[in-house]
C-alpha atoms as one frame of an Amber mdcrd trajectory, in Angstrom:
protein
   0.000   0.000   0.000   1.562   3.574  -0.873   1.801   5.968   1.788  -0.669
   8.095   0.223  -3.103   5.259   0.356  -1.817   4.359   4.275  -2.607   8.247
   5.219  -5.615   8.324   3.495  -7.260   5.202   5.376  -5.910   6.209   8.768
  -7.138   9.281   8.293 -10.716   7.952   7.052 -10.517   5.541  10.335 -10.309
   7.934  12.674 -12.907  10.169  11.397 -15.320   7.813  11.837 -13.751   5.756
  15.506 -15.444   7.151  18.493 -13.058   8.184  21.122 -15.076   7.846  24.615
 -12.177   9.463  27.006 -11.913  12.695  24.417 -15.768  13.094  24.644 -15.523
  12.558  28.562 -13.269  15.578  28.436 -14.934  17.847  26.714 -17.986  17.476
  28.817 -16.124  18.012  31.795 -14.162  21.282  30.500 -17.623  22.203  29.722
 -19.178  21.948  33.021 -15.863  23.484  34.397 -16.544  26.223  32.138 -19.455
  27.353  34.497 -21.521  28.689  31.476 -24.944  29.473  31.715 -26.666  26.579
  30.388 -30.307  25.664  29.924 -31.903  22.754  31.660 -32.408  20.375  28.791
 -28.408  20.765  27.656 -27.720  20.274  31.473 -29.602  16.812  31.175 -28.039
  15.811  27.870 -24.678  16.191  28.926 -24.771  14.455  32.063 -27.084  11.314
  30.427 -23.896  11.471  27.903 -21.245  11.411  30.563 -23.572   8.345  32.383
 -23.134   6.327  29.454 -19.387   6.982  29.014 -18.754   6.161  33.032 -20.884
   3.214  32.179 -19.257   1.901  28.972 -15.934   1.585  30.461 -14.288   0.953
  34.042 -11.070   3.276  33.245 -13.647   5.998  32.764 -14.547   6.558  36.195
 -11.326   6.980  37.237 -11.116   9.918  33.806 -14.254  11.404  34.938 -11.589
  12.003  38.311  -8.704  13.044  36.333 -10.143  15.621  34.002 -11.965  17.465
  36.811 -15.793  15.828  36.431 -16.089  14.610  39.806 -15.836  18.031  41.336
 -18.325  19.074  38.970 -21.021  16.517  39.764 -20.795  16.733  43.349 -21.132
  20.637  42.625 -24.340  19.925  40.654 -25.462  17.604  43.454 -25.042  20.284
  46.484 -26.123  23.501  44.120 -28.340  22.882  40.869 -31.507  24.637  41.285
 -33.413  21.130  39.389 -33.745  18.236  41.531 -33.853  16.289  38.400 -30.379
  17.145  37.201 -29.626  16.913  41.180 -30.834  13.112  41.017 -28.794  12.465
  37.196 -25.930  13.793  38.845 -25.848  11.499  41.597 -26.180   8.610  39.535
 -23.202   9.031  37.984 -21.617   9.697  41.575 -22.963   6.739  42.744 -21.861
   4.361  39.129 -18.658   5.831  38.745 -17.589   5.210  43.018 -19.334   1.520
  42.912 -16.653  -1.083  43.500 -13.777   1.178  42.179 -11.200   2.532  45.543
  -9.355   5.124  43.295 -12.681   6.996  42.770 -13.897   6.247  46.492 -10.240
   7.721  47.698 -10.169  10.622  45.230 -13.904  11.302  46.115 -13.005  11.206
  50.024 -10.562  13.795  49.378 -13.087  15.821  47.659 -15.150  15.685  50.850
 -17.720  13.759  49.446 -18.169  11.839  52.355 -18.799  14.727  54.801 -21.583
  16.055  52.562 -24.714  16.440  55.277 -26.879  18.646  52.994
């Protein structure tokens, strides 16, 4: 195969290959962000970074790493919508379930002194 050919393809390839941990980041530089944003985008993007904590174990531990926990525990103590509240802690809750790096780095968050 000439080069031309090679670049072409791996250039087609990745055009069209979904990369989960780039998505996870950009939702959680989004919510870091702090923009204004409406209710239903609010919803979207958290049922969007559910199904990328959910799709893969080494996300969880992403959702850490790019800043995204400290978001979602801010949505949990201070969104105005309960429903967004609730979202939120479902991904809390699937991305700390049997997984100690996200239970540690969650403790030092102060997750676990939370009495709101």
């Amino acid at each position: 195969m000439s080069k031309e050919d090679r670049d072409w393809l791996s250039a087609a390839l990745k055009s069209y290959t979904f990369n989960d941990t780039d998505r996870l980041t950009e939702i959680c530089k989004e919510l870091q962000e702090k923009k204004e944003v409406d209710k239903a985008k609010m919803i979207d993007m958290l049922e969007e970074l559910q199904e990328l904590v959910e799709l893969h174990p080494r996300n969880n531990l992403n959702l850490c790493l790019t800043g995204g926990m400290q978001e979602i525990l801010a949505i949990i103590l201070g969104y105005p919508d309960i429903e967004t509240r609730k979202l939120a802690c479902s991904i809390f809750t699937s991305a700390s379930q049997n997984h100690k790096e996200v239970q540690e780095f969650s403790t030092k968050l102060g997750a676990c002194n939370i009495s709101k």
